[in-house]
Every structure is written in C-alpha cells, then in structure tokens.
NUPA-870597 format. One record per residue (C-alpha): residue number from 0; x, y, z. Coordinates in steps of 0.05 Angstrom, whole numbers. Example, Ala and Ser with C-alpha at 12.3 -4.5 7.8 and 13.67 -1.06 7.14 Angstrom:
residues 2
<0,<246,-90,156>>
<1,<273,-21,143>>
This chain:
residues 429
<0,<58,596,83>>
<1,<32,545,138>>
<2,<-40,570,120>>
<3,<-33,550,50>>
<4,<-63,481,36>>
<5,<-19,472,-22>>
<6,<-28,418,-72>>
<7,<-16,353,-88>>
<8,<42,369,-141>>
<9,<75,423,-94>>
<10,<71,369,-34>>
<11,<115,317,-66>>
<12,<167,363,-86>>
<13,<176,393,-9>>
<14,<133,364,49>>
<15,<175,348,108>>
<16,<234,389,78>>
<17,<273,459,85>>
<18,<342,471,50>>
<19,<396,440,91>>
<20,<413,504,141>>
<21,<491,472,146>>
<22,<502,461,71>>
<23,<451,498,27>>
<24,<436,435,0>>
<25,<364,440,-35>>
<26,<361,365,-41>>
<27,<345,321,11>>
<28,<421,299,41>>
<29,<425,218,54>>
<30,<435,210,123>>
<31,<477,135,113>>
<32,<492,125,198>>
<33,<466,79,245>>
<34,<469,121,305>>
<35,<478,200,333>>
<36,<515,231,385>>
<37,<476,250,455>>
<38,<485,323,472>>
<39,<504,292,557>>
<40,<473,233,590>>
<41,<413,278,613>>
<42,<400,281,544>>
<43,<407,211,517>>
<44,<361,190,582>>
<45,<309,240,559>>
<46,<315,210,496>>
<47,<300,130,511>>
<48,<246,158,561>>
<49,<211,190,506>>
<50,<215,263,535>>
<51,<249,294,482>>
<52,<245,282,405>>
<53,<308,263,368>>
<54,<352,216,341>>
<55,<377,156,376>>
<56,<385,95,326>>
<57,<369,78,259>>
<58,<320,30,264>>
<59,<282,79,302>>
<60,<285,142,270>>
<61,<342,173,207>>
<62,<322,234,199>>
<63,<338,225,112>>
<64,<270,173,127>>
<65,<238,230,171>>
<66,<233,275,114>>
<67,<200,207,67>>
<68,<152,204,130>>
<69,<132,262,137>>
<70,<125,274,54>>
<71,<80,215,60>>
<72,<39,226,111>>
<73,<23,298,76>>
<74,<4,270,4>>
<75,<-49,216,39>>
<76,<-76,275,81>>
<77,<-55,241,149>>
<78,<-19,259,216>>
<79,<41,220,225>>
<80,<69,162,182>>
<81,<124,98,203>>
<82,<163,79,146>>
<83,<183,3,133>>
<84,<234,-42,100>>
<85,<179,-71,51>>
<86,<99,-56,41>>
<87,<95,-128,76>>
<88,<133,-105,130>>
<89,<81,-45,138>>
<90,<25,-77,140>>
<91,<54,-131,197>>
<92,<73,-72,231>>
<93,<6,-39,227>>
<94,<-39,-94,245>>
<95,<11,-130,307>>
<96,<5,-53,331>>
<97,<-76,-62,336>>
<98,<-71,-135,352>>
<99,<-55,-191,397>>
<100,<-65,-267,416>>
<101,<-140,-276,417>>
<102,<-160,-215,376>>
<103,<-195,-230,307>>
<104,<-189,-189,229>>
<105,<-240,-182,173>>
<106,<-205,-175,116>>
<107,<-229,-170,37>>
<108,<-215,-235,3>>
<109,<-189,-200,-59>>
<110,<-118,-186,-35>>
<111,<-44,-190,-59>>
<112,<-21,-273,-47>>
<113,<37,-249,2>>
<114,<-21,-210,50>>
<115,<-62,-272,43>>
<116,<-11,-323,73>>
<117,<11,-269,127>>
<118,<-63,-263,156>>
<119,<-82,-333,134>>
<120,<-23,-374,161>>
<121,<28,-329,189>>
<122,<-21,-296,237>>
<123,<-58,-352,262>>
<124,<11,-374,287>>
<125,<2,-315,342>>
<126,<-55,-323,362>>
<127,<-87,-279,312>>
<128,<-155,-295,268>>
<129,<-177,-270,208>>
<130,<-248,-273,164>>
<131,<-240,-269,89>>
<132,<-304,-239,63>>
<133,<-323,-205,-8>>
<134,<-319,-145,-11>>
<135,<-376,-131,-65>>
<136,<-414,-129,-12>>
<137,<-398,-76,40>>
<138,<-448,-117,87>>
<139,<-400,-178,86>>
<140,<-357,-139,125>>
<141,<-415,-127,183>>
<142,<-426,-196,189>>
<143,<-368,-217,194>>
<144,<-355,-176,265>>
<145,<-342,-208,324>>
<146,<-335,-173,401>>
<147,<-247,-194,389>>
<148,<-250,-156,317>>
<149,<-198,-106,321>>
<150,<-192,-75,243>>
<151,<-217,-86,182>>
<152,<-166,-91,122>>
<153,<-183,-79,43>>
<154,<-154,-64,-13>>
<155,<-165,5,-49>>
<156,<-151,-36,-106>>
<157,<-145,-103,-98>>
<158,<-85,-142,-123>>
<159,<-89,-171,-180>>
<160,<-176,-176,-174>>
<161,<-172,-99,-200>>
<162,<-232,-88,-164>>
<163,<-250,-20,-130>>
<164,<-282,-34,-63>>
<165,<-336,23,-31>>
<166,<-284,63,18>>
<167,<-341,98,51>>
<168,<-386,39,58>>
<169,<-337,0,94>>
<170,<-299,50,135>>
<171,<-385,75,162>>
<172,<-384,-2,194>>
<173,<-314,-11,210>>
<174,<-333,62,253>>
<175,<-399,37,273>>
<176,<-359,-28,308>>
<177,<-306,28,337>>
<178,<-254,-11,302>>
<179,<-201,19,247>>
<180,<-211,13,178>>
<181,<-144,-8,144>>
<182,<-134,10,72>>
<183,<-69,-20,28>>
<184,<-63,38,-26>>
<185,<-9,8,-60>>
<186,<-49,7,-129>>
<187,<-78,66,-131>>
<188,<-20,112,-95>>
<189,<-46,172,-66>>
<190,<-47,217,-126>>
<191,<-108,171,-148>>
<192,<-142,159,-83>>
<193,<-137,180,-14>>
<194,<-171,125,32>>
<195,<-165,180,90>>
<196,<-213,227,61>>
<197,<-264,161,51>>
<198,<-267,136,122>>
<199,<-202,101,130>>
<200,<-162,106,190>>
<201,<-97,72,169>>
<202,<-66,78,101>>
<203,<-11,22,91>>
<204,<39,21,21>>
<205,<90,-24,-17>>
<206,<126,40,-26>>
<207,<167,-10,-73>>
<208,<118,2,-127>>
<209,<85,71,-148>>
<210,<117,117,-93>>
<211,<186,95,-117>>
<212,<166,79,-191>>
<213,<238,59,-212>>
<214,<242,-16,-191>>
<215,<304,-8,-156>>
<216,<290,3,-77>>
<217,<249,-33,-35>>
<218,<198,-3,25>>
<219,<134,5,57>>
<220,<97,54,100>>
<221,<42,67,153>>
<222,<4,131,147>>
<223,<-53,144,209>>
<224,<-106,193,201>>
<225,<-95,216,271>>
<226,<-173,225,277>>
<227,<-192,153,308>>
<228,<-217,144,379>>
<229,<-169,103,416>>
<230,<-200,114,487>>
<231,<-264,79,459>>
<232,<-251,24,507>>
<233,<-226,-28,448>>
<234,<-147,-18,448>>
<235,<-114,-12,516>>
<236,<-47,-17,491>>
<237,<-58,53,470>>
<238,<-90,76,536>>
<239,<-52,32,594>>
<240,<11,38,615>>
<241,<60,5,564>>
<242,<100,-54,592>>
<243,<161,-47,533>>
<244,<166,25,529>>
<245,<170,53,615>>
<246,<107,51,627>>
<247,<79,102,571>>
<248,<11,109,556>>
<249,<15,130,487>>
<250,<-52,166,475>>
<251,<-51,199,532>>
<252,<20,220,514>>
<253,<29,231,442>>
<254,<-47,241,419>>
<255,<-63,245,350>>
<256,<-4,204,325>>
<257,<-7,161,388>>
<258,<-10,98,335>>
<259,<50,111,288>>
<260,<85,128,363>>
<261,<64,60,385>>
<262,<88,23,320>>
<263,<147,57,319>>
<264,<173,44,392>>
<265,<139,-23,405>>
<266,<133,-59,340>>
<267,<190,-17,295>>
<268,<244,-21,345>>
<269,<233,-92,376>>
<270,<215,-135,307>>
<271,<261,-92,266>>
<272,<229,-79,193>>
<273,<266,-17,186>>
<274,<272,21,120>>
<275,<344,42,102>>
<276,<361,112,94>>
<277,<388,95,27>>
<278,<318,71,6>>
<279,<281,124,37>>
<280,<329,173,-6>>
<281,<303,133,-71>>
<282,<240,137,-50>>
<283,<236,207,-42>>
<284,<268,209,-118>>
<285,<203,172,-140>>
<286,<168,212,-104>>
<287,<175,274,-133>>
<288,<151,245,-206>>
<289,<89,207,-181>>
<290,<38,255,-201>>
<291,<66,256,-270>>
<292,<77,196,-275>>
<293,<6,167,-248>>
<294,<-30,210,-307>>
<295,<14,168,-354>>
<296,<4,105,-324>>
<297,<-72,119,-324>>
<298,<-81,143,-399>>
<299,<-24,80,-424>>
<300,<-68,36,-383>>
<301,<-130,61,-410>>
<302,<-109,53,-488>>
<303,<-87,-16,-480>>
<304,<-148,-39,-435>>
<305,<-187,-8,-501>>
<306,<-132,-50,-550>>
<307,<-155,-109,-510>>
<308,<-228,-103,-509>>
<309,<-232,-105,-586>>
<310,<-179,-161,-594>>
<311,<-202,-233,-627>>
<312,<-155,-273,-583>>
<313,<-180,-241,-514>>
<314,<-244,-270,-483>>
<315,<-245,-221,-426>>
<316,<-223,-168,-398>>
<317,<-224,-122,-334>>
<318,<-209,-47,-317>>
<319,<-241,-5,-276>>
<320,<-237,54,-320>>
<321,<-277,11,-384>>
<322,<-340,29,-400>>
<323,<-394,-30,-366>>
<324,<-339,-55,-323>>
<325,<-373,-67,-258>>
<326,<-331,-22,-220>>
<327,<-334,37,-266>>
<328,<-383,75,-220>>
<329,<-330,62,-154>>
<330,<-275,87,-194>>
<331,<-310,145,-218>>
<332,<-329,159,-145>>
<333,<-256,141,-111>>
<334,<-206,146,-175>>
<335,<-233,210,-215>>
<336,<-158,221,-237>>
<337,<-150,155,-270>>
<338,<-170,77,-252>>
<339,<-96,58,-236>>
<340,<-49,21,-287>>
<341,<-61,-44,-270>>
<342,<-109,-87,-314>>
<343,<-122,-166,-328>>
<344,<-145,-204,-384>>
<345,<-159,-284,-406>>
<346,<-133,-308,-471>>
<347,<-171,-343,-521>>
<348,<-137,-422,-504>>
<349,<-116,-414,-432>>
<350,<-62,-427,-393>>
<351,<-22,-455,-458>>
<352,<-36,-395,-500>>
<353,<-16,-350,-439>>
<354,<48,-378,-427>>
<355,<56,-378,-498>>
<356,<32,-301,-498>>
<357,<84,-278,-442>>
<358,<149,-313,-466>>
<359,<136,-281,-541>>
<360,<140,-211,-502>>
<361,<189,-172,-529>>
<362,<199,-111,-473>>
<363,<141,-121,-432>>
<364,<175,-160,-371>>
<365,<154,-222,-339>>
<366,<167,-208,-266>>
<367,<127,-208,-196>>
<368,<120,-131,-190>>
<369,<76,-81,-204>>
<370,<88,-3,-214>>
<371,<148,1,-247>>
<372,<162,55,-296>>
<373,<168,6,-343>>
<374,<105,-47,-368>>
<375,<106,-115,-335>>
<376,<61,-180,-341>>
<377,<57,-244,-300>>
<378,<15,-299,-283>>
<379,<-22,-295,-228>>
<380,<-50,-363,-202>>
<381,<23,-401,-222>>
<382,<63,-343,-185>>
<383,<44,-291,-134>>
<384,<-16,-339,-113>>
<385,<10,-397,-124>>
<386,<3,-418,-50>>
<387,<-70,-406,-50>>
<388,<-118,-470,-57>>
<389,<-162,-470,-117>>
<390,<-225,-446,-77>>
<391,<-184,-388,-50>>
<392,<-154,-365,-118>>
<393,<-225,-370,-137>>
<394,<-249,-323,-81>>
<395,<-189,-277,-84>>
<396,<-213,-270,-158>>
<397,<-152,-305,-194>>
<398,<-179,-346,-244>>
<399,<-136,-394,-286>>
<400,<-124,-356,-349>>
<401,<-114,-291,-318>>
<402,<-58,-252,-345>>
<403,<-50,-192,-308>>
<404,<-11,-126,-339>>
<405,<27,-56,-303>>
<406,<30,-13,-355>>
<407,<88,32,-350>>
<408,<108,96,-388>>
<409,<129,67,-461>>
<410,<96,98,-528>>
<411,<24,68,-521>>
<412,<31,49,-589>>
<413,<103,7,-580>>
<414,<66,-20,-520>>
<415,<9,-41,-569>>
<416,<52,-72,-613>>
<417,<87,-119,-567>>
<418,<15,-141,-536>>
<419,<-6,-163,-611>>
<420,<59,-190,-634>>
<421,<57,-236,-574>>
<422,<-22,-249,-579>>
<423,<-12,-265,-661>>
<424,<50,-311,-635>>
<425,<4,-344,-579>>
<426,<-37,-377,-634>>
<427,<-93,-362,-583>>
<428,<-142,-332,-643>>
C-alpha cells in the first residue's frame, strides 16, 4: 500500500493514522496531556538533544496533533507540517522561522486585515520590513527584491479582494531570487488548490476556517514542500550551528523537513502558539468532510454569485468562477474544482443600504469569519480592515460598499431568498 498514491478523498479519511494497536480504536484517540513519561534519563536526554523522536511536552509535539500534521501535510502534497494555535499564529511562526532583524518581505497587498497589521506594524517592531506590491502583476513582486528579502508571501486567494494571484509566475521569481515563496491557502483549502504543485515552498492555513468547517475550534498550520534549497547561502539559521537548540544544524540534520524542525524547536517551543490536542481532534473531524463539503461550497457559491449578477439593487459584483471576471482564466488554471465560496458585492446606495442589507438577514450571519458550514456576511472596510488607512483599504482592494459573503451548505434556494428579502428590505433598488 505505500506505493499507492491514493487520492485526495482517501487521504483525509486516514493520512497519518493506523487503528490504535492498544485499543482497536479506528478513530483517532484525543491525547488531552501536557507531558509523557521518559523510558530512563538516557532516554529523556536523547530526547531534548534531538537524537531520538518522541514525545516530550505538549507544546512541542501531542501525538492526537501528529496525526492532524501529518494528514495535512499529505492533502497539500508536502513533507512535514507544524501545527498552530490560530492561522495567525502560523504564519508568525513561518515567517520569524525565515526571518530576523534586518531582513526584508514582499508581500501581495491584497491580504486578510489581521496579516496586514502583523507584517505592517507588528513586524517592523523586530526589526523586520515588508513591501506591499500588487499582485496583478507577477513583476511587482521582482521589483520589489532587495539583497535582505527573505520570502515572498501571497494569497492563493486573497482575503476579502477574491482575487486569484499567478502561483507559478510568482513562485519562478521568488526561485529565481533563491528565496521561498509563501502561500496562505486558507480560501481555497487544498481540495481546491495546492500552492505546492505551483511553485510554492511554504503553505500556511487558518485551519479555523475550511479544514475545520464547523466554527467551533480554532488553529493554524505550516506545511513545507521539503524541496527548497536551504544551503543556497541565504538562511544560515538552517545551515549554522543553532544557538537555542545545542548547537544543531538543522539541514544538515533533519533534511527535507529541516524547516518545520526549525519552527517547531526554535519558534514553536520558545514563543508558544501551540495548537491544543482538543482542537487538533476537531480539526481532524472537519477534515474528513472537506472534500464534500468544498464541492458544495463551490456550486452554493456559484448560484448566488449568478443571483447577484442579475440583481437590480447590486452594482457589482466579483467571483472568480463568473464568466468575464478578470480572474476567471487563473481560477480555471489553479481552482479547476471550484473558485472557492467566498464572493463580494456593492449595493446599489452604499454603505447605508449595506448596513441596512446585513441587519435584515435572516440566517445568513454577520460575523468576522469565513468557512463555516454555515453562510456568513460582514463588512469589510468597518470590520476586519478597519485599521487600514483609506489608501491601504484601497490597495488591499476593500472598497467602501463592499459586502463580502461565505456561502455555506444551506438549500441554494433558502440562501437566495434571504439575500433578496434583505436586498428588497435595503431599499437599495
């Protein structure tokens, strides 16, 4: 069986598990402890020196998260994965594991608000710079390089901008600079889209929204491709002798997951964003649905996108999956499955008739979350980006009277009806 490549569906019902040998148990047992009993004290030192692989402390290592891991690493097609208490917490660990006082990030503008303050204000803080560039144009990205540039970051799709940004484009000059290419695939999950297989090196998640898909457990992971070139010459904290962790060189040592070894042992363990086991068991409950329930997300999503586009009290709308969207052609290349659930739209009378629009929903819930089973609708530049200036709501692509929707799993045609009950109420015709 460890020649079959099996598939996607098969993969998120058993990567990273057998039936528990003890027990029989065929579902995954919750492993609910903080810490695990050493065999003798050769074997706890052999442990903390890295020599043997095990279990020492939760905040390193459960093995109930091993198995969520290892499940993830397998459905985005990479070597080794780090899980995380939150999808912010993943992609603080990934990117303090790359980077340091002086070093330098080019980053899409189009990005979730919370990833926007961490790399616009909590990361100058350290020492750490980054260059917000569109990302329409893959070029933006090459000219924005400097000799200190140590990733670049995107969005698969960005948050709430819905655009679709060229994956192979931008990993070629992230490669051609011998710097990572970081992809968030929070959006798109990897049922839709696996950045890995378009010249990412790094995957991060908010494993709080699709992977989970129940709204109830929050997490994040790092997933590494295993395939990037450490020794190039750019990252000796992967090649010299680590100063927190006895002297390691963690290349040298550990190879092909060498980064999700670093995180783990040098960012994981001394910052502390662990996942609990609890969550990583909820996670892995979500998990084992997402391929269903992407294909139902994607086909809701695509009816109501439809609903909107004919509607008299919408002036615009955009998903990638429309016909003459701009992005259609990206989608079709990166998303063949489905263009993701989320979509946005302006009303006809602005912010008035939006407010108007999202209090006289009846199910659809007015939250700041995206991915839930369930639909959900907010207001993107008075909530999640409400910290941004004007100028950089305008270049993350948040415009005023953007309402942006999840679709969930409802009846398309109750979710219909609540969109034009609250539209009619809106008085935006």
């Amino acid at each position: 069986m460890a020649d079959r490549a099996f598939g996607f569906e098969t993969l998120a019902l058993h990567a990273g598990q057998i039936p528990d040998r003890e027990t029989g148990s065929r579902a995954v047992p919750l492993y609910q402890t903080t810490s695990y009993v050493f065999d003798g004290a050769d074997h706890a030192a052999s442990l903390f020196n890295l020599q043997t692989f095990g279990n020492v402390y939760t905040r390193l290592s459960n093995p109930t998260t091993a198995v969520f891991e290892q499940r993830m690493a397998a459905l985005e097609g990479g070597r080794a994965a780090v899980a995380t208490a939150s999808g912010q917490a993943a992609e603080m660990v990934a990117l303090l594991n790359l980077c340091q006082a002086g070093d330098h990030i080019v980053s899409s503008s189009k990005l979730y608000g919370g990833t926007h303050t961490m790399f616009a204000v909590s990361f100058p803080r350290l020492g750490i710079e980054t260059t917000f560039v569109d990302p329409d144009d893959p070029e933006n990205f090459r000219r924005a390089l400097r000799p200190n540039t140590k990733a670049v970051f995107s969005e698969t799709l960005g948050n709430p901008a819905i655009n679709v940004v060229d994956l192979e484009a931008v990993g070629a000059i992230a490669r051609q600079a011998g710097v990572p290419f970081v992809v968030d695939n929070t959006a798109a999950s990897p049922y839709l889209c696996r950045p890995l297989d378009h010249g990412a090196d790094i995957v991060v998640h908010s494993a709080t929204k699709f992977i989970g898909g129940h709204g109830t457990s929050m997490g994040g992971v790092v997933v590494e491709s295993g395939k990037f070139p450490w020794d190039n010459g750019r990252f000796p904290g992967m090649t010299e002798p680590s100063a927190g962790y006895h002297g390691v060189r963690f290349h040298e040592t550990f190879g092909d997951f060498g980064f999700t070894m670093k995180a783990r042992m040098e960012v994981l363990r001394v910052f502390g964003p662990t996942l609990a086991p609890f969550n990583a068991w909820m996670l892995l409950q979500g998990l084992e649905t997402l391929p269903v329930r992407m294909d139902r997300h994607c086909a809701n999503a695509r009816g109501v996108a439809d609903f909107l586009s004919g509607h008299p009290a919408i002036s615009w709308v955009n998903y990638p999956g429309l016909a003459g969207n701009r992005y259609r052609d990206l989608a079709g290349r990166y998303l063949p499955k489905g263009a993701g659930s989320l979509l946005s739209f302006g009303i006809r009378g602005g912010y008035d008739a939006a407010v108007r629009f999202i209090e006289g929903l009846q199910f659809v819930s007015h939250l700041a979350n995206i991915g839930d089973a369930k639909s959900l609708v907010i207001h993107p530049a008075s909530t999640t980006h409400r910290q941004l200036s004007a100028e950089d709501q305008a270049r993350a692509g948040v415009p005023p009277d953007m309402v942006r929707l999840s679709i969930g799993l409802e009846t398309l045609e109750d979710i219909l009806w609540d969109l034009d009950r609250a539209l009619s109420g809106a008085g935006a015709a």
